[in-house]
ROKOL-77296 format. One record per residue (C-alpha): residue in three letters; x, y, z. Coordinates in steps of 0.02 Angstrom, whole numbers, plus 50000, padded with zeros to 5 digits. Layout:
alaXYZ;...
end
This chain:
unk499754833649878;unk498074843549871;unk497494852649747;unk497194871149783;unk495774871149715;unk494994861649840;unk495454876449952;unk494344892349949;unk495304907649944;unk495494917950096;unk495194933850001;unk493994944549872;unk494164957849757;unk494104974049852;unk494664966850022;unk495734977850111;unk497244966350183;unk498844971450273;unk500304965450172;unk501834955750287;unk503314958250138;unk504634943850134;unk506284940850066;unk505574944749864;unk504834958849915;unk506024969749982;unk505594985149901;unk503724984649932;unk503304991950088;unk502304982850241;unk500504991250252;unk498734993550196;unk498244986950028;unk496814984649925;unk496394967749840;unk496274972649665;unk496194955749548;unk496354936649574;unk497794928849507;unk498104909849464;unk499134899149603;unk500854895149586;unk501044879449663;unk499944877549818;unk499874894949846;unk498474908649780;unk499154922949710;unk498564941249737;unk498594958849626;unk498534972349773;unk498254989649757;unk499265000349876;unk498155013749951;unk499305025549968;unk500275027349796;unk499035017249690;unk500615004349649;unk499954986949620;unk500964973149674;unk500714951949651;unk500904944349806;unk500554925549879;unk499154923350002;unk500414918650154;unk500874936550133;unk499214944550170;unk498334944850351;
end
């Protein structure tokens, strides 16, 4: 197994990303978001604060969520 921090992270604080919600994310609607912090992986995956750009809610999502 790799470590993920070999891996450079896809995204940056203040990116604006286009969240694709899954099963643990029910409630938090597909859309425009704002990259707001970076969080520490959980397991091989980086982890993401977003900023909804509508609302202002902040969510903590996993990169494979993001495009």
């Amino acid at each position: 197994m790799t470590d993920i921090t070999a891996r450079e992270r896809r995204f940056k604080i203040g990116s604006v990303v286009n969240l694709i919600a899954d099963k643990y994310h029910r409630g938090t609607p597909d859309g425009i978001y704002k990259v707001a912090s970076l969080m520490p992986a959980e397991g091989q995956e980086y982890q993401y604060r977003i900023k909804d750009t509508r609302t202002g809610n902040v969510f903590v999502v996993r990169e494979n969520q993001l495009r």
